[in-house]
N, C-alpha and C positions, 0 to 999 in steps of 0.2 A: 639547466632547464629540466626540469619538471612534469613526468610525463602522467596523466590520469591512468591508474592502473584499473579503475573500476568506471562507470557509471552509477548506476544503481541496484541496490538488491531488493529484492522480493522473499517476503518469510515464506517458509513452508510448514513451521510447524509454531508456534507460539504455544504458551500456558494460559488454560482457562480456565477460570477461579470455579466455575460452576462445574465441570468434571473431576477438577482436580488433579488436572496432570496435563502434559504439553500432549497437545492433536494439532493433526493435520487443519492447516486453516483456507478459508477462499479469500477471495479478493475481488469487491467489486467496486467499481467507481461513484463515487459517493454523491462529490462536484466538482462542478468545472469552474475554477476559478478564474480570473483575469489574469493572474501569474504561474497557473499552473492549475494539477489536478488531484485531489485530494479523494482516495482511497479507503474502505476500509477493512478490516481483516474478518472475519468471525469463524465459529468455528465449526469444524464440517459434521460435527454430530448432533449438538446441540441450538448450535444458531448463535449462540451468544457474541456479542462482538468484543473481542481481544484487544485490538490493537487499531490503528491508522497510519495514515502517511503522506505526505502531500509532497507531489514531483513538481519540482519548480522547470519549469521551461527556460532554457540561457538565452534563447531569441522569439522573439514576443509575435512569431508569427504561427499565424493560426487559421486553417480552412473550415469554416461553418454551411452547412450546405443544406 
């Protein structure tokens, strides 16, 4: 048996083509999908966006208020 050693990670620094070198990045929520939520990275001086990510939910329950 097989234990999960992680969930999931979150970047803090990513490489951004428009500075030219890894920065610190944010993370804001992009969308909200039917299966999860989709992320994107950008970067904390320039704005440009890096990267993305979408968190898949393992149970499909979901509070909307």
């Amino acid at each position: 048996m097989q234990r999960e050693s992680y969930r999931d990670f979150d970047a803090t620094e990513l490489y951004c083509p428009k500075c030219k070198r890894s920065v610190p990045v944010r993370k804001r929520l992009l969308l909200i999908l039917q299966n999860g939520d989709k992320y994107d990275y950008t970067c904390a001086y320039c704005g440009t966006s890096v990267g993305n990510k979408v968190v898949i939910e393992k149970d499909n329950t979901r509070l909307f208020i």
